[in-house]
C-alpha positions as CSV (number, residue, x, y, z in Angstrom):
1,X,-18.7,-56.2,0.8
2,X,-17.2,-52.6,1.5
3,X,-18.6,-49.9,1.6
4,X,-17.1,-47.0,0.1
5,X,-18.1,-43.0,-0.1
6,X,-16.8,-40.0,-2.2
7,X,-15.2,-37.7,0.0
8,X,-13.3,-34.4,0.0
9,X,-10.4,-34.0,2.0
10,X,-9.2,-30.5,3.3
11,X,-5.9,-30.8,4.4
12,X,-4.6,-27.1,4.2
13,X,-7.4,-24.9,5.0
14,X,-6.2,-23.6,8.5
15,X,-2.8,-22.9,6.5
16,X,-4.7,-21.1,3.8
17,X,-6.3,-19.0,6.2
18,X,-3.1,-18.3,8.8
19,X,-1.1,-17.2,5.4
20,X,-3.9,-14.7,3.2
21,X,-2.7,-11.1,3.0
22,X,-5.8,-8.2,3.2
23,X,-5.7,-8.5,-0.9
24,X,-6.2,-12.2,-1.3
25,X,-2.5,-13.0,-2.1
26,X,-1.5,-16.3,-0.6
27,X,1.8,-16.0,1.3
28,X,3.7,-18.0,3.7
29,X,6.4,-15.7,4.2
30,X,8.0,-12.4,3.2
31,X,8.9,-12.3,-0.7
32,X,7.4,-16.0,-1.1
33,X,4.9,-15.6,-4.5
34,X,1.6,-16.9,-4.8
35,X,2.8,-19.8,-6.9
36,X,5.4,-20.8,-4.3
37,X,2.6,-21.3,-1.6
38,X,0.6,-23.4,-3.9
39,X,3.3,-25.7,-5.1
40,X,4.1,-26.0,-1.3
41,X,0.6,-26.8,-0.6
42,X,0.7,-29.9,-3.4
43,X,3.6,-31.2,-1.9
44,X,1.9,-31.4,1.4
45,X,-0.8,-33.3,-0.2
46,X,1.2,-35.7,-2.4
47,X,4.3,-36.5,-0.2
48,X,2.3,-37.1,3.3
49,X,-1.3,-37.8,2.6
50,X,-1.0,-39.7,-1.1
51,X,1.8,-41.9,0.6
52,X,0.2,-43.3,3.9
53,X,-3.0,-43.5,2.0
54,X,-1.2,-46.1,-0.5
55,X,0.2,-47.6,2.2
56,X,-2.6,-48.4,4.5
57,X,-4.4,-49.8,1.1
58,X,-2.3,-52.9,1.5
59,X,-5.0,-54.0,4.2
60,X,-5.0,-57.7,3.1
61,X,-8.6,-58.1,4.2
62,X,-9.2,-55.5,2.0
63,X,-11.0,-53.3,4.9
64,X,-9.4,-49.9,4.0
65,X,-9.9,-48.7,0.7
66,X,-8.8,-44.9,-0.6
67,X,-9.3,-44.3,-4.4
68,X,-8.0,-40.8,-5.0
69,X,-10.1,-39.5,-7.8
70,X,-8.3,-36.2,-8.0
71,X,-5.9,-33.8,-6.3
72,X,-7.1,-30.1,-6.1
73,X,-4.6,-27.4,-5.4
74,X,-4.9,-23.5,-6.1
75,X,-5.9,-20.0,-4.0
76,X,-9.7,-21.0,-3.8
77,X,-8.9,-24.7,-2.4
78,X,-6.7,-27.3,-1.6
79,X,-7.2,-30.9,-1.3
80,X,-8.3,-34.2,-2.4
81,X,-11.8,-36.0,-3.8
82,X,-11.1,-39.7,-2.6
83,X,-13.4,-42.5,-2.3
84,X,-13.1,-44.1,1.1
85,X,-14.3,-47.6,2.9
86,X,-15.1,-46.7,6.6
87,X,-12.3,-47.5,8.0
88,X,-10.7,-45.4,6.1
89,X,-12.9,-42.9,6.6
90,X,-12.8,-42.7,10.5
91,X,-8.5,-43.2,9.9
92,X,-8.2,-40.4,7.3
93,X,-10.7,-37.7,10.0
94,X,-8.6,-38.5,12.7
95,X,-4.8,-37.2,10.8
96,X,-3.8,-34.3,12.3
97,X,-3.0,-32.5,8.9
98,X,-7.0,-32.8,7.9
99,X,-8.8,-29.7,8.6
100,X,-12.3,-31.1,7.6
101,X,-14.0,-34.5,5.4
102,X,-16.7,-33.6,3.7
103,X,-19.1,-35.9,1.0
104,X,-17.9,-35.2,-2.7
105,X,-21.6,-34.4,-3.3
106,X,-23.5,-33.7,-6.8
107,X,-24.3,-30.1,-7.4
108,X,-27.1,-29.5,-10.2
109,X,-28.5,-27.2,-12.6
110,X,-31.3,-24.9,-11.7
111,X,-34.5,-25.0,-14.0
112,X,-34.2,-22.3,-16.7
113,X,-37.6,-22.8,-18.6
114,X,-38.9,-20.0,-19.7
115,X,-42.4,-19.2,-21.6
116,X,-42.9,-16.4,-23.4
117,X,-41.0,-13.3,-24.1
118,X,-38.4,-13.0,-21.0
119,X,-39.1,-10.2,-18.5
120,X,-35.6,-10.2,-16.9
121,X,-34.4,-7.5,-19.0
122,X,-36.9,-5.4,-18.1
123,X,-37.1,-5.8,-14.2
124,X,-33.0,-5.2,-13.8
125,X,-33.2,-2.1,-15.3
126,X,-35.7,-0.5,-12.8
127,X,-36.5,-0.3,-9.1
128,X,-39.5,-0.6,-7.9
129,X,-42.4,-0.1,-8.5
130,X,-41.9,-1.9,-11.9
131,X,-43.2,-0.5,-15.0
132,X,-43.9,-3.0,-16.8
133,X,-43.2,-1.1,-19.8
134,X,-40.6,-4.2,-21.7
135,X,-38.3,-1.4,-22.5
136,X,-34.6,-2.7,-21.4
137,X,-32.5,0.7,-21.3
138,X,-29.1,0.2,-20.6
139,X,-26.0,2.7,-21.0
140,X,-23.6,0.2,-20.2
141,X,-22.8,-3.1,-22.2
142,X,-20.3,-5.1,-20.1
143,X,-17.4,-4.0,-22.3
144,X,-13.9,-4.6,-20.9
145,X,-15.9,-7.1,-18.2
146,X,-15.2,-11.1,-18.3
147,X,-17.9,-13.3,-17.9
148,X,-17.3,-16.7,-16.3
149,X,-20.0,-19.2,-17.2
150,X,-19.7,-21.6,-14.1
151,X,-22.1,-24.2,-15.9
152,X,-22.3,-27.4,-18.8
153,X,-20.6,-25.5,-21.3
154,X,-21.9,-23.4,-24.4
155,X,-22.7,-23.7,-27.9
156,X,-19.5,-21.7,-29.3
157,X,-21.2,-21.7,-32.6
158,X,-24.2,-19.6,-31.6
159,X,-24.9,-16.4,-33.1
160,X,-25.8,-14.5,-29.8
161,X,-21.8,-14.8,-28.6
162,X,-20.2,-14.5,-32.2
163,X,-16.4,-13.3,-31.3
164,X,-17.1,-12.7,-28.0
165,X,-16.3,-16.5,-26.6
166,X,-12.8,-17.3,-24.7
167,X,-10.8,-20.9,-24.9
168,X,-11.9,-21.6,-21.3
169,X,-11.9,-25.0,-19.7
170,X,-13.4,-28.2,-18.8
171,X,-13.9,-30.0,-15.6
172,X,-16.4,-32.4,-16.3
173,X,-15.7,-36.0,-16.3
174,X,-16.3,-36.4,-20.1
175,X,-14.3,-35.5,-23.4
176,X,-16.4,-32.9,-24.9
177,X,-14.7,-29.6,-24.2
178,X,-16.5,-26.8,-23.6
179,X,-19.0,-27.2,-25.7
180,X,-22.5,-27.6,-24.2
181,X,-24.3,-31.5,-24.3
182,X,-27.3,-30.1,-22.3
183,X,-28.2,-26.9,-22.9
184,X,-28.2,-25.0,-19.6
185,X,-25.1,-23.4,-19.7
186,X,-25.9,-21.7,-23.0
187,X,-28.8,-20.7,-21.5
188,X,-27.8,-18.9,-19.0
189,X,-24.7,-17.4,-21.3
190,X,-27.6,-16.0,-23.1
191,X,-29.4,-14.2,-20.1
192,X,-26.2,-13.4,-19.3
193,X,-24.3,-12.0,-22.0
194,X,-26.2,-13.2,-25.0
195,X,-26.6,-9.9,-28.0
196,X,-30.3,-10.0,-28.2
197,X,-31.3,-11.3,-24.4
198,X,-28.4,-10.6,-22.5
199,X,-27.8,-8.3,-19.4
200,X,-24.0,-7.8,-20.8
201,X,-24.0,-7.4,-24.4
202,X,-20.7,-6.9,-25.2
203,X,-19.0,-9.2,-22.3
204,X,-16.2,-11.8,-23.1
205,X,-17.4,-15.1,-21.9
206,X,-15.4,-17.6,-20.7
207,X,-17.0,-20.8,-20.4
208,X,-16.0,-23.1,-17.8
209,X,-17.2,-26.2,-17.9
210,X,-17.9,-28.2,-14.5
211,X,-20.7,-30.8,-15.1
212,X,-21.5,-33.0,-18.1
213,X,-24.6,-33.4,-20.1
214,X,-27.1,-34.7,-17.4
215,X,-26.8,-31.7,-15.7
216,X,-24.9,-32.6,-12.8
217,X,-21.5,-33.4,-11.3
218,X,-19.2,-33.4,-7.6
219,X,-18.6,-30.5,-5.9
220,X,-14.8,-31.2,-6.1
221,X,-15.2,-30.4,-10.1
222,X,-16.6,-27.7,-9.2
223,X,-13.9,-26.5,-6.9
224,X,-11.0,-27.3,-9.9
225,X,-13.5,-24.6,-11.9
226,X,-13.0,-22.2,-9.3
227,X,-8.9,-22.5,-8.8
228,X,-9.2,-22.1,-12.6
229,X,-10.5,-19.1,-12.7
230,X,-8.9,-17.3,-9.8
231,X,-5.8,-18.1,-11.9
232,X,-7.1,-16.8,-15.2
233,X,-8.2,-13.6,-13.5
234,X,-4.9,-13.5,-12.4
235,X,-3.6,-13.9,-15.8
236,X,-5.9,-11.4,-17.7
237,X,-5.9,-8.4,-15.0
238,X,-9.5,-8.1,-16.3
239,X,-12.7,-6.9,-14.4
240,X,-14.6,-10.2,-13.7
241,X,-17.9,-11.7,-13.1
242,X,-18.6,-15.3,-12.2
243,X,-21.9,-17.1,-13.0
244,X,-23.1,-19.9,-10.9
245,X,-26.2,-21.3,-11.9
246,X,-26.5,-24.4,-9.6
247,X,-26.9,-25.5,-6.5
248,X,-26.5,-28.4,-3.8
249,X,-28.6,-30.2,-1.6
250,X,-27.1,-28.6,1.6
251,X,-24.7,-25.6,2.4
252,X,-21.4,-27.4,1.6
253,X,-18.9,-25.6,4.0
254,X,-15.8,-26.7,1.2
255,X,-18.0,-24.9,-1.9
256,X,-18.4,-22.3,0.2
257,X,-14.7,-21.7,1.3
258,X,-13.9,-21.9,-2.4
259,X,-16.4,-19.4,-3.4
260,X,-15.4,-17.0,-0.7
261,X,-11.2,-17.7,-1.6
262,X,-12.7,-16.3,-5.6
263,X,-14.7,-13.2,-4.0
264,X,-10.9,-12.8,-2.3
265,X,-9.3,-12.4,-5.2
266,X,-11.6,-10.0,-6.7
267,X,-14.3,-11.7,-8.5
268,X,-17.9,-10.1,-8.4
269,X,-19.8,-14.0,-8.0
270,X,-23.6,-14.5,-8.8
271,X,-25.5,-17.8,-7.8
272,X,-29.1,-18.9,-8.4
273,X,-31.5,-18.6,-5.8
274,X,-35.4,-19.3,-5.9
275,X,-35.2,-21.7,-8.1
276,X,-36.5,-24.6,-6.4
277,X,-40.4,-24.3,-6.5
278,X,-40.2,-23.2,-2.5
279,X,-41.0,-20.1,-1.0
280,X,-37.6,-18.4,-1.2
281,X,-37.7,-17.0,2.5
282,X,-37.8,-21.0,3.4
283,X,-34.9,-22.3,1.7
284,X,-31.4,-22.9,2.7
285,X,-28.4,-20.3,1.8
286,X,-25.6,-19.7,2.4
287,X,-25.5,-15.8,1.1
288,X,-27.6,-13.0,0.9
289,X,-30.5,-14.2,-2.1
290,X,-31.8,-11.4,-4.4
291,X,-34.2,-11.8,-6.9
292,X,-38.0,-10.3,-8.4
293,X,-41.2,-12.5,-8.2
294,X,-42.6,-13.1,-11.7
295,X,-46.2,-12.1,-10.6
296,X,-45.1,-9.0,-8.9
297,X,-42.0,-8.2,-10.5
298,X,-41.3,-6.7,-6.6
299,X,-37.7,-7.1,-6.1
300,X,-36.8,-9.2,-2.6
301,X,-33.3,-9.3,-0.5
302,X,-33.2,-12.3,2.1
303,X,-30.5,-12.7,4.6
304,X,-28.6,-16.2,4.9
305,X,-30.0,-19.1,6.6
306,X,-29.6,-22.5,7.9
307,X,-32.2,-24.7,7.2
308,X,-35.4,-24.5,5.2
């Protein structure tokens, strides 16, 4: 029996990074537009790499398998998720064209349970010491700002976004849209941007859907999200801030090229952090973490690190 494992391939990152003007715009030579380079980079991918892939499958002992699940092109990323046997895995890392393999792995929701009236709104409004006082006073409501739910969707019907929610898009593997099957990204649309609980009252969300309704999905869904949104930034010519409530198992270096490629082109990105039941200055990240301890409302900022 073969084995096979989800992979994403990088096959253009070292041309990514050779060709990135100071402001984020990808160019490969003098006058050539963004969308040039990105059409150029999907022709790499589907007339060398999609071809000797389909070609090698032919193994008659059936020894080298490569099931492309998708092809991902755009300013944050480019590349392919493909599921490969071994062999294939050992051939494809060895191409010259491949900057980097890396396991198409699940990213998840953080926990969002909450008890009780919610405390957030009070604590981001102060410095410390914290009051205390649950008084959230605010002179600016996020108008003119887009918010970018990174997340399972949203209830578009809810009364705390009424005419505030873009068409955005879906990722996930499933035919629902952008509405929300599980709950979280609501939630956190509400923390977010929501009229009676949210930080940005008067934000436009965009929901962009990039797991389904167990909470989970690959990181390479997650990466499509991102292209998506460096493009409808592009688009809109609109302030913009991207909400990331989830998380991996391990600092994934392609995630992390993505999310740096978004920052590049102007987006103000927020990610979850201490949401794992560990003492945060223990855990893993791959940015700076800030957040405020429930029993102290103290506010903490923890530099990157490797390993927990």
């Amino acid at each position: 029996m073969t084995i096979k494992r989800r992979a994403m391939v990088s096959t253009l990152l070292l041309h990514h990074s050779r060709c990135m003007s100071m402001n984020g715009v990808q160019k490969r030579d003098v006058g050539c537009a963004c969308l040039c380079a990105r059409r150029c980079d999907a022709c790499a991918v589907q007339s060398e790499l999609l071809p000797l892939l389909a070609a090698r499958s032919q193994d008659a002992l059936g020894l080298f398998v490569a099931a492309v699940q998708r092809v991902i092109w755009g300013v944050a990323f480019s590349g392919l998720a493909v599921e490969l046997s071994p062999i294939a895995l050992e051939f494809v890392t060895a191409l010259p064209r491949v900057e980097l393999v890396q396991e198409d792995e699940l990213v998840h929701a953080w926990a969002t349970d909450q008890v009780g009236a919610p405390w957030h709104l009070d604590r981001v409004d102060e410095r410390t010491p914290f009051s205390g006082a649950g008084v959230y006073t605010f002179s600016l409501t996020g108008v003119g700002i887009d918010m970018y739910v990174m997340d399972s969707g949203i209830n578009t019907a809810h009364t705390e976004f009424t005419g505030r929610i873009e068409d955005g898009a879906n990722f996930a593997s499933d035919a629902t849209g952008i509405e929300d099957c599980a709950g979280h990204g609501t939630h956190v649309a509400g923390l977010a941007a929501g009229t009676t609980y949210g930080v940005a009252k008067e934000a436009v969300i965009v929901p962009v859907r990039v797991y389904g309704c167990d909470n989970s999905g690959p990181v390479s869904e997650v990466v499509l999200g991102i292209n998506y949104v460096i493009e409808t930034m592009a688009r809109r010519r609109r302030p913009a801030v991207i909400n990331m409530s989830f998380g991996t198992s391990s600092v994934n270096s392609i995630l992390n090229t993505a999310v740096n490629n978004l920052i590049a082109a102007g987006g103000i990105v927020v990610v979850a952090a201490g949401t794992l039941h560990r003492a945060l200055h223990h855990c893993k990240r791959a940015h700076y973490a800030c957040g405020a301890r429930a029993h102290r409302r103290t506010l903490l900022l923890l530099p990157p690190a490797a390993t927990c």
